[in-house]
C-alpha positions in Angstrom: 117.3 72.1 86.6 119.4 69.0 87.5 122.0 71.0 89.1 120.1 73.7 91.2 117.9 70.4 92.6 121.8 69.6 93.4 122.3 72.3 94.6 124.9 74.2 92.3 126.0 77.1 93.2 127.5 77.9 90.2 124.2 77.0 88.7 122.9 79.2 91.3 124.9 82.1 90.3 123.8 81.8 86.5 120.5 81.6 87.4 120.4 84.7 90.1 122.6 86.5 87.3 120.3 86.2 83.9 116.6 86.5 86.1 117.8 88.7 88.9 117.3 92.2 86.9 113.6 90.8 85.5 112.9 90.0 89.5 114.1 93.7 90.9 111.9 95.0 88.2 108.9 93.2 89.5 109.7 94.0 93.0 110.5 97.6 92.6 106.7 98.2 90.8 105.9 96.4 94.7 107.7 98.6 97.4 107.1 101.8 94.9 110.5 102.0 93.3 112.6 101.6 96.8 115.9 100.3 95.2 117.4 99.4 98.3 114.6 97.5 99.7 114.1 95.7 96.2 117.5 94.1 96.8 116.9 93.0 100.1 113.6 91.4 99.1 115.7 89.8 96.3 118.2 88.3 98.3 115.6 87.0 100.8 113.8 85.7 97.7 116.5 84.2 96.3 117.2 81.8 99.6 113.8 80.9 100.1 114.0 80.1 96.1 117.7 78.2 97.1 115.7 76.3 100.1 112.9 75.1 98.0 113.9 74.9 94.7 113.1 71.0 95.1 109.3 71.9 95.6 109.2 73.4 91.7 107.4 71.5 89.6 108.0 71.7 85.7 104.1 70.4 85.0 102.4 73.5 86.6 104.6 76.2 84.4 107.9 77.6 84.0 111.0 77.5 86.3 111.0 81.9 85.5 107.4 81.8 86.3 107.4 79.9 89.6 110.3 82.1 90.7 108.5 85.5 89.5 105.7 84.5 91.8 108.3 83.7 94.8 109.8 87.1 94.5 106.5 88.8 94.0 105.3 87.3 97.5 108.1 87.8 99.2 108.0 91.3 98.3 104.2 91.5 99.2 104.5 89.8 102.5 107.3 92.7 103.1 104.3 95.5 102.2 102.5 94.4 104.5 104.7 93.6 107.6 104.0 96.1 110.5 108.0 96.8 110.6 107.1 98.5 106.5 104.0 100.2 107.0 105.2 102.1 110.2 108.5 102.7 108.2 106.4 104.4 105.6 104.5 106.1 108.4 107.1 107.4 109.8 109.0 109.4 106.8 109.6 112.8 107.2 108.0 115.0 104.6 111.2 116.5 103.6 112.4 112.6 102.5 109.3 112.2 100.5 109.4 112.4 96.8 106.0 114.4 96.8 107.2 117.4 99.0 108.4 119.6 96.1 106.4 121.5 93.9 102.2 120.9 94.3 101.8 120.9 90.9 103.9 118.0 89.8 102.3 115.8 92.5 101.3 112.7 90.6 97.7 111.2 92.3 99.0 107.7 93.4 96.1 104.7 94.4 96.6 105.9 97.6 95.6 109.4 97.2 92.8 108.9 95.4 91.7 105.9 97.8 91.3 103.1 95.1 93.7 100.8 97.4 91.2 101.4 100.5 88.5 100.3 98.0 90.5 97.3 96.8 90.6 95.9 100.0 86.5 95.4 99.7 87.0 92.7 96.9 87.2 88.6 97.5 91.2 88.2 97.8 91.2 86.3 94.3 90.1 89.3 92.7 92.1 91.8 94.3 94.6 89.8 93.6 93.9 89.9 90.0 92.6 93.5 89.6 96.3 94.5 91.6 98.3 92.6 89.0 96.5 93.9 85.8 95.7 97.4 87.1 98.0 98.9 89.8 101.3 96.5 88.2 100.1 97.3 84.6 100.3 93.5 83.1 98.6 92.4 80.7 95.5 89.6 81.1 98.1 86.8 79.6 101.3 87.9 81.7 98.7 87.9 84.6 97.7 84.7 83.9 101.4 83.5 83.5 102.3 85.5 87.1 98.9 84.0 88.9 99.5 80.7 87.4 95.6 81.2 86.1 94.0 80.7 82.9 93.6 83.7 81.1 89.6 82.9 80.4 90.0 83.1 84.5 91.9 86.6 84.5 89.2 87.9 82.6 86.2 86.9 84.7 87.3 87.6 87.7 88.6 91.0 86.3 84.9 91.7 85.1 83.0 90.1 88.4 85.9 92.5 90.3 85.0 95.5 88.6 80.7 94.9 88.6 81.3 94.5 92.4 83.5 97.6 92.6 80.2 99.3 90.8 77.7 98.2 92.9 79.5 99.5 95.7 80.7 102.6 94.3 77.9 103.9 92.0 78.9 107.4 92.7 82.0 107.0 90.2 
């Protein structure tokens, strides 16, 4: 920690070189497996990490943690940027994965409309339901990711999902 706050680079590199796989991982369940664009949000997360790496601070969790969640909303911030939404707009249907055989079409959140209803929620508990749900963690690596409690996790999981019912009662 001493040398990247010294800025390293060799440090640096060891550091980019034993998280930088976990991070694409993360960002790739983000931008929906877009390889290319998982890299670019890791390099840009990796310089903002670079620039601020002096603003960590070892009491409120884990150096892999508070880079995790740097990655995650860089990659997020990307999602929703005009410049990615009309890009995904504006894909031809022959490019898109789906535009082969009907009956191996997967139903995505988007098909089936749970994203629109996310969007409904308090932004804590989206934020919560989207990690444990749509990204598939588990209530403690939630907790870890959201810097939460896990006792927090959990209620706002089940206050998201009564609030989901009450406005949903047809499912």
């Amino acid at each position: 920690m001493t040398r990247l706050k010294a800025r390293d680079e060799q440090a640096f590199a060891t550091l980019y070189r034993n998280y930088s796989n976990a991070f694409i991982s993360i960002i790739k369940q983000i931008v929906r497996d877009d390889t290319e664009l998982a890299k670019d949000i890791l390099q840009d997360a990796m310089v903002k990490i670079w620039h601020n790496i002096d603003s960590y601070d070892a009491t409120k969790g884990t150096l892999f943690t508070w880079m995790m969640n740097i990655c995650r909303n860089v990659a997020i911030d990307r999602t929703r940027s005009k410049d990615f939404k009309n890009h995904s707009r504006n894909q031809s249907l022959d490019a898109s994965p789906d535009s082969g055989d009907s009956r191996s079409v997967q139903p995505t959140p988007e098909l089936i409309g749970v994203r629109k209803m996310l969007e409904d929620l308090e932004p804590n508990h989206r934020e919560v339901v989207d990690v444990v749900y749509m990204l598939g963690y588990s209530h403690a690596e939630a907790a870890e990711i959201l810097n939460l409690p896990v006792g927090t996790v959990k209620t706002r999981l089940r206050n998201a999902i009564i609030e989901l019912r009450k406005r949903y009662q047809y499912l």
